[in-house]
C-alpha positions as MATLAB code, in Angstrom:
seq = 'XXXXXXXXXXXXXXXXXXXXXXXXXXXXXXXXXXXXXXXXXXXXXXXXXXXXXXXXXXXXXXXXXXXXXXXXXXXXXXXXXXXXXXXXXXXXXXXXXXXXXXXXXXXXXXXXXXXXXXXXXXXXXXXXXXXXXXXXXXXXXXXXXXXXXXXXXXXXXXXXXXXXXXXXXXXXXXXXXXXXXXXXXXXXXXXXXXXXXXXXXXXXXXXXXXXXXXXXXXXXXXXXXXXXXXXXXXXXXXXXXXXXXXXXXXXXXXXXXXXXXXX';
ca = [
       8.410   17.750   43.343;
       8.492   16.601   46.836;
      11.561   15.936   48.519;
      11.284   12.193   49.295;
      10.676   11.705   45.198;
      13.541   13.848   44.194;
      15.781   11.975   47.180;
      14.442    8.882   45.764;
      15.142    9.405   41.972;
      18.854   10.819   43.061;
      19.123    7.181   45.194;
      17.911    4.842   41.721;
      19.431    7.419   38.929;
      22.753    8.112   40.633;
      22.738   11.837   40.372;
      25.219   11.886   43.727;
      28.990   11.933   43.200;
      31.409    9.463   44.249;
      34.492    7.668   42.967;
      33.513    3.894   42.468;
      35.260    1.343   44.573;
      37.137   -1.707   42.075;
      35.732   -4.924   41.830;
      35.935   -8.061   44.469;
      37.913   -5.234   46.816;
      37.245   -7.211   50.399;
      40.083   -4.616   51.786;
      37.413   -1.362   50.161;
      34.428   -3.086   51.924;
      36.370   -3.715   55.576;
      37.474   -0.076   55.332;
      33.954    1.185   54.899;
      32.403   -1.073   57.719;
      35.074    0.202   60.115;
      34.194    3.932   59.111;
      30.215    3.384   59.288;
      30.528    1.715   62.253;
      32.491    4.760   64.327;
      29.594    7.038   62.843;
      26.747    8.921   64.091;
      23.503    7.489   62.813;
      20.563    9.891   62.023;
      17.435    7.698   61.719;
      15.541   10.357   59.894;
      17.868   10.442   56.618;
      17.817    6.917   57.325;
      14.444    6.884   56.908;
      14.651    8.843   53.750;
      16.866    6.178   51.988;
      14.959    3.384   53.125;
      11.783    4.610   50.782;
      13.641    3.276   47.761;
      14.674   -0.441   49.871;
      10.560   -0.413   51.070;
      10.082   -1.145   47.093;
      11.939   -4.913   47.238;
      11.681   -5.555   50.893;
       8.865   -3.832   51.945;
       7.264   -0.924   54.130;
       8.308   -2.815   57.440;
      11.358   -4.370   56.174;
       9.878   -7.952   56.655;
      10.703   -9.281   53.011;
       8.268  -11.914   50.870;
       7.545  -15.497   52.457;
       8.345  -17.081   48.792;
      12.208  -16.236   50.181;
      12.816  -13.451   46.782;
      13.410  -10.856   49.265;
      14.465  -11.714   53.024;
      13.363  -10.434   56.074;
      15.753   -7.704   57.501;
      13.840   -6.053   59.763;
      15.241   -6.110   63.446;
      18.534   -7.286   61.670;
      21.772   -5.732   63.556;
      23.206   -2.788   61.693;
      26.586   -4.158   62.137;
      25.581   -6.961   60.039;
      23.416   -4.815   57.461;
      26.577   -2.280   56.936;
      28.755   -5.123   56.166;
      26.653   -6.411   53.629;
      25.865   -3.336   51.816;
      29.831   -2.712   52.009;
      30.214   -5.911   50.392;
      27.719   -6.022   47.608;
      28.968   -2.429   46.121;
      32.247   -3.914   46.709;
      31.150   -6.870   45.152;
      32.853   -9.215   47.812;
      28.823  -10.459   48.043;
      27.396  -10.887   44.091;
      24.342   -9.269   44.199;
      22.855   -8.153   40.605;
      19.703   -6.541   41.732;
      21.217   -4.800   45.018;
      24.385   -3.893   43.485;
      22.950   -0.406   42.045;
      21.460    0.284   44.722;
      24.049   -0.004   46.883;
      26.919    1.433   44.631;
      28.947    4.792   45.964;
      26.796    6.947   43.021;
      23.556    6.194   45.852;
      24.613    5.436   49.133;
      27.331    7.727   51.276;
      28.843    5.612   54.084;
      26.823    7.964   56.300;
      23.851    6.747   54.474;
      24.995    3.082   55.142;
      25.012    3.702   58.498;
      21.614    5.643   58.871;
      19.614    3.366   56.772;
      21.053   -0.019   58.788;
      20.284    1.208   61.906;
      16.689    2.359   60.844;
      16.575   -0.797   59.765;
      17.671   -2.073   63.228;
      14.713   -0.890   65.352;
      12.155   -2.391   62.836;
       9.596   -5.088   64.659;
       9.818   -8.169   63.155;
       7.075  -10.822   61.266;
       6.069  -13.226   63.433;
       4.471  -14.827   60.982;
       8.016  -15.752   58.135;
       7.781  -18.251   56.083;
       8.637  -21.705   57.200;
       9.616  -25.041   56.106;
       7.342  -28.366   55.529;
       8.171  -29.329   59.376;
       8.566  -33.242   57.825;
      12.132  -33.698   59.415;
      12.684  -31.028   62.167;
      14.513  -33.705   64.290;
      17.478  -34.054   61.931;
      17.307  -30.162   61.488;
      17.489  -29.658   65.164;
      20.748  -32.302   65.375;
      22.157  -30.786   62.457;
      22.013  -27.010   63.244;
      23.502  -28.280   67.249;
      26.559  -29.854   65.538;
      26.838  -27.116   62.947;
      25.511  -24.007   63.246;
      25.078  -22.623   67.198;
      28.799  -22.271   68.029;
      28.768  -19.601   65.079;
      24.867  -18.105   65.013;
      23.708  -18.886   68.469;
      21.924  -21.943   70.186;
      18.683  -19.867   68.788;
      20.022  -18.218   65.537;
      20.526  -15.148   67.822;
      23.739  -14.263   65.714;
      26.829  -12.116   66.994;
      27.020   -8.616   65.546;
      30.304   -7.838   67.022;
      31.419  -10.423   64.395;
      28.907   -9.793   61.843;
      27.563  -12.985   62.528;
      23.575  -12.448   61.073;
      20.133  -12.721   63.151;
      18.799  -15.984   61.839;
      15.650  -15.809   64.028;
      12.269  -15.503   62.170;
      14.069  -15.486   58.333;
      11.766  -17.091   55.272;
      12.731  -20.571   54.709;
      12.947  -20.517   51.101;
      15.697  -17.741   51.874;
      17.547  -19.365   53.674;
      17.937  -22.445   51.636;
      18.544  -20.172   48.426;
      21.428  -18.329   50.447;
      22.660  -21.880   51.930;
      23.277  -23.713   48.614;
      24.792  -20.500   47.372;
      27.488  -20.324   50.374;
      28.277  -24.325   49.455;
      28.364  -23.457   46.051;
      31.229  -20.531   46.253;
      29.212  -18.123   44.866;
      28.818  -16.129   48.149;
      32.368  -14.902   47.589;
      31.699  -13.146   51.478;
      30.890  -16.526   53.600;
      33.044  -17.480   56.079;
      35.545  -19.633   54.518;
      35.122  -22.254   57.474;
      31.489  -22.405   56.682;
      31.716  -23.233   52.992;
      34.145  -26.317   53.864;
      31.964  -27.512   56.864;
      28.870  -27.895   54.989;
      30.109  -29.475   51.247;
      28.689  -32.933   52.114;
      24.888  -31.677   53.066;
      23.006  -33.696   51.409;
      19.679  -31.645   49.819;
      17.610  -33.625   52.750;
      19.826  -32.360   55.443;
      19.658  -28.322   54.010;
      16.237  -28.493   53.918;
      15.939  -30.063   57.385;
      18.245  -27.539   59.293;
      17.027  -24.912   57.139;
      13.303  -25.963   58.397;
      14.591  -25.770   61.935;
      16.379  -22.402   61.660;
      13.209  -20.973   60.114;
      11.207  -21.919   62.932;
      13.444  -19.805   65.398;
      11.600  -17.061   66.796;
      13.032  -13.517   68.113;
      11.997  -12.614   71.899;
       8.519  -11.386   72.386;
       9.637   -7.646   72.640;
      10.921   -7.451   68.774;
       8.157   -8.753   66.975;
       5.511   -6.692   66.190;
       1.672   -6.660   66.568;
      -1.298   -7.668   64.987;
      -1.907   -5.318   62.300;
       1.211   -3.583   62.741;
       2.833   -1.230   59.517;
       5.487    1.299   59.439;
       3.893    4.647   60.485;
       6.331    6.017   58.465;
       4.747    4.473   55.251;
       1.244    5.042   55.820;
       0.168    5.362   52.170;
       2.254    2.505   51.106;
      -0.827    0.152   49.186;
      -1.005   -2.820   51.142;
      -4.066   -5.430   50.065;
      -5.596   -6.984   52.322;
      -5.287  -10.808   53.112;
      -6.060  -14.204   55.507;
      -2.494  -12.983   57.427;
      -3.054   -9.241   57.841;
      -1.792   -6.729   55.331;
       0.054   -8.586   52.474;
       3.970   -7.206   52.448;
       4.121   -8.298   48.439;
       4.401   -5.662   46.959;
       4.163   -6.163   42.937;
       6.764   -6.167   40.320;
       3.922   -4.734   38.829;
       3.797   -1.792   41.222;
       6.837   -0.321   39.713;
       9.093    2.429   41.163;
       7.523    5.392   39.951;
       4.317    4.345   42.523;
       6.803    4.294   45.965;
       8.814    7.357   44.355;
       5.421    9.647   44.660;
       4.690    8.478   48.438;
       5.549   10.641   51.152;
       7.343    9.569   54.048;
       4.309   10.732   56.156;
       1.485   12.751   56.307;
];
């Protein structure tokens, strides 16, 4: 057997050992940020545990446009850690992450490789966006609302986890949205969740529309035509916008657990 599809069946089956943090433990999921951020990364076992994520979110990381899976290519590893750390903590409810991401598959060290493999990813330029019917609104509401936290261009703050908006699906981020206002994102900043309790569903999808619309620099997005070399027999039909990054359910994970890394 080769050794990404045994690495790959250990990731899914759980066949490493670790003790299992308790349940909606925010202290267990700081703790493991602080130690994956003070660690080494290697990108190449990084790369290794990234096979298994390339089933949901794709070879190059850049998610599905319908919003199921979100873009997290180019996304800063600070932020990436913190949300794996929280989902196996389950600070962040997550059902089909949460095995994935529990202490029987991932070592912090492999938290820290695989986010900042993640990290140097170039991103879609082509994400999924909104209906563009009320961008104006959008635009006022993300000012008032969102930029003092994410960034007059949803450029984020790592340093305080705060995510890379720029180039995320729409449908994501209106999912994700309504799920923070809800209380069901039991990680959201607790002065977020208060601020936006009277958006109205026009306004969410109107600053929602806006954020989706914008776009990284130049330098991180990636070319025409562009897929992970590290995933170059990863099946990838071909459609009107390039290789199509949907991937199946019908795929299934024995088909990515018998693809080498390279050839």
């Amino acid at each position: 057997m080769k050794p990404s599809t045994i690495l790959g069946l250990a990731l899914i089956f759980g066949l490493t050992a670790s003790p299992p943090l308790l349940a909606d433990d925010p202290l267990a999921a700081a703790r493991e940020v602080e130690q994956a951020l003070h660690l080494k990364p290697d990108l190449a076992n990084g790369r290794k545990v990234y096979l298994v994520c390339s089933v949901c979110h794709q070879p190059e990381g850049w998610g599905t446009a319908d919003g199921t899976y979100p873009q997290i290519a180019g996304q800063y590893a600070e932020v990436t850690i913190k949300q794996l750390a929280d989902i196996r903590a389950r600070n962040r409810d997550n059902p089909i992450m949460l095995p994935f991401a529990m202490t029987n598959s991932l070592t912090i060290q492999d938290i820290a490789d695989v986010s900042y493999y993640i990290e140097h990813f170039p991103m879609d330029p082509n994400n999924g966006v909104g209906p563009g019917t009320d961008l104006e609104l959008g635009q006022r509401l993300y000012e008032e609302n969102c930029a003092d936290c994410h960034g007059e261009r949803g450029q984020g703050v790592p340093e305080k986890h705060s995510p890379l908006l720029q180039g995320q699906h729409y449908r994501y981020l209106v999912r994700q949205f309504e799920l923070i206002r809800d209380g069901k994102r039991l990680n959201a900043d607790k002065e977020m969740v208060k601020q936006i309790q009277t958006f109205s569903p026009r306004d969410i999808e109107a600053v929602m529309d806006y954020t989706s619309r914008l776009k990284p620099p130049l330098e991180m997005l990636a070319l025409p035509g562009y897929t992970n070399p590290d995933f170059p027999r990863f099946w990838r039909p071909i459609t009107s916008r390039g290789p199509e990054l949907g991937m199946g359910s019908g795929m299934g994970m024995g088909m990515a657990m018998g693809m080498t890394l390279t050839d």
